[in-house]
C-alpha positions as CSV (number, residue, x, y, z in Angstrom):
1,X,-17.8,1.9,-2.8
2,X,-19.0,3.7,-5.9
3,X,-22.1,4.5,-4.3
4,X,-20.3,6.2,-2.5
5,X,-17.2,7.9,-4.4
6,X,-18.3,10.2,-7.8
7,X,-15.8,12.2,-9.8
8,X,-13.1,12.0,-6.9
9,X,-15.1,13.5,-4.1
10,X,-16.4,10.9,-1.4
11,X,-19.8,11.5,-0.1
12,X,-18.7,10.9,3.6
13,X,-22.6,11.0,4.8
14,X,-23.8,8.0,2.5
15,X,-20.4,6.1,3.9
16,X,-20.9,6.9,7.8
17,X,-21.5,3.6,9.3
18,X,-19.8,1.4,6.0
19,X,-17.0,-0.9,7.6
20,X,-14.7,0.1,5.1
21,X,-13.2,3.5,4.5
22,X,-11.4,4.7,1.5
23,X,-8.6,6.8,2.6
24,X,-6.8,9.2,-0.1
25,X,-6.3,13.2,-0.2
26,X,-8.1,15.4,-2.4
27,X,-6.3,18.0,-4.6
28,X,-8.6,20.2,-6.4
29,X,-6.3,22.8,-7.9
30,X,-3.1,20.2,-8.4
31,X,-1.6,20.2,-11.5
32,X,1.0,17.7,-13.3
33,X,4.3,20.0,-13.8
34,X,6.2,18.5,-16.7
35,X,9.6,16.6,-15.9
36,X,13.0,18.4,-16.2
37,X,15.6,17.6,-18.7
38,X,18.2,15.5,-16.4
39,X,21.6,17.2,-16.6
40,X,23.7,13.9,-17.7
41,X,23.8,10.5,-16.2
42,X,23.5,10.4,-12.3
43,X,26.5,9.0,-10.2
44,X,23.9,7.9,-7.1
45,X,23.6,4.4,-6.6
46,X,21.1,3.0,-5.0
47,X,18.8,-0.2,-4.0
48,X,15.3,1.3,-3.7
49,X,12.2,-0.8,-3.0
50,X,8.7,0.7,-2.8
51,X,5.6,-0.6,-1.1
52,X,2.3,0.3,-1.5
53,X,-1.0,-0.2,0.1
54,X,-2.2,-1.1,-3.0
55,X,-2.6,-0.9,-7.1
56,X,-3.9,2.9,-8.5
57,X,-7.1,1.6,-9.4
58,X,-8.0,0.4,-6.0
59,X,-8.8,1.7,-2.6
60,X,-6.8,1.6,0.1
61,X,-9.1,1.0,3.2
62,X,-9.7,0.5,7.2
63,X,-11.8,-1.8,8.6
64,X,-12.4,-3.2,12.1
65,X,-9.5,-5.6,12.8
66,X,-9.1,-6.9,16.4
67,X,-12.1,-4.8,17.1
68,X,-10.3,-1.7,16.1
69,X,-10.8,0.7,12.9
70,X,-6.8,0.0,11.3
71,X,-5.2,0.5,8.3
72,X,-5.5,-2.5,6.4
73,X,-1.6,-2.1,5.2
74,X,-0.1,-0.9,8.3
75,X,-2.1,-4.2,9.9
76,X,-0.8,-6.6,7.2
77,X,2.7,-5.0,6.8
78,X,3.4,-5.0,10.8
79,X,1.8,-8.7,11.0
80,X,3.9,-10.0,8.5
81,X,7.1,-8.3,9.5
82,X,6.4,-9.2,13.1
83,X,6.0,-12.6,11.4
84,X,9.1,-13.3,9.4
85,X,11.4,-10.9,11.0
86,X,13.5,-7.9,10.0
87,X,16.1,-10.2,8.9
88,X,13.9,-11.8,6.2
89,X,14.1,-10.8,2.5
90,X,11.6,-8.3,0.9
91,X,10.0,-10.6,-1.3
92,X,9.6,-13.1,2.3
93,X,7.5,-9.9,3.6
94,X,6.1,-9.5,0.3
95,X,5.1,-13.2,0.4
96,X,3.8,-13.3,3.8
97,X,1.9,-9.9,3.2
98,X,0.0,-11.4,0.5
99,X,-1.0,-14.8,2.3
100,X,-2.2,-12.2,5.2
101,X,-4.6,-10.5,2.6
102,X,-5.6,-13.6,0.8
103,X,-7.1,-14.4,4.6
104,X,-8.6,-10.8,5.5
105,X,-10.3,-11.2,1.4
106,X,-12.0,-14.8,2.9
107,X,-13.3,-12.3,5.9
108,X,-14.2,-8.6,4.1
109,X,-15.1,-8.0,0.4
110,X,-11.5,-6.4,0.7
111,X,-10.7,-5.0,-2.9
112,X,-6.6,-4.0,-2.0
113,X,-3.4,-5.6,-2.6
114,X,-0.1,-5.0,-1.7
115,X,2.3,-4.0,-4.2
116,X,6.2,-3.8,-4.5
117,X,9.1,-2.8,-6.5
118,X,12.4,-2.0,-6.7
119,X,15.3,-0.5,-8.6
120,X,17.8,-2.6,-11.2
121,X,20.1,-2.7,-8.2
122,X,18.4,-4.2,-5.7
123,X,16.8,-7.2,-5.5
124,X,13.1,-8.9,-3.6
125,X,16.1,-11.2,-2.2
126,X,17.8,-8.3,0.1
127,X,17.3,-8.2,3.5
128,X,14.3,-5.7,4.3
129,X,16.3,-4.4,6.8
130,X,20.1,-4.2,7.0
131,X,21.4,-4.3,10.5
């Protein structure tokens, strides 16, 4: 794709027709605002996990699945989750998620992993979902 991609700014006629998109916004006048001071310890509890489509230095792509154009994380994410079940743990997603990937990689030159984490108070062994 870096024929493709220069300096942030995707050259979307030399990429109609590629099979796989990169998908990301562009912010031209976005600047980092620096942190604020925090204002003593915080009292909130809570077990966060994040998913991502994939790792910064990666895109995160579409391609024709099931002879559709879909998200290559929303296809793996719902497969796997469809797979295991709601009831399974996050790192049981996570696992199944990367198995999927490893598959679609065998099929597309597919440069995009799934990534999670989560906070000190939770755990990949918590139900993704809590019922």
């Amino acid at each position: 794709l870096t024929e493709y991609v220069g300096r942030g700014r995707v050259d979307y006629e030399k990429l109609r027709g590629h099979p796989v998109l990169p998908r990301f916004f562009e912010l031209p006048n976005w600047q980092v605002q620096p942190l604020q001071p925090l204002r003593g310890a915080s009292a909130l509890r809570c077990q966060a996990v994040h998913w991502s489509a994939c790792a910064n230095q990666q895109f995160c792509v579409e391609l024709p699945i099931d002879e559709k154009p879909r998200g290559v994380f929303t296809y793996i994410f719902i497969s796997s989750l469809l797979k295991v079940g709601v009831q399974a743990s996050s790192g049981q997603l996570l696992h199944e998620a990367q198995d999927l990937t490893a598959q679609l990689k065998g099929r597309w030159r597919l440069q995009q992993d799934v990534q999670f984490a989560h906070s000190r108070s939770s755990s990949e062994h918590q139900p993704f979902l809590r019922l």
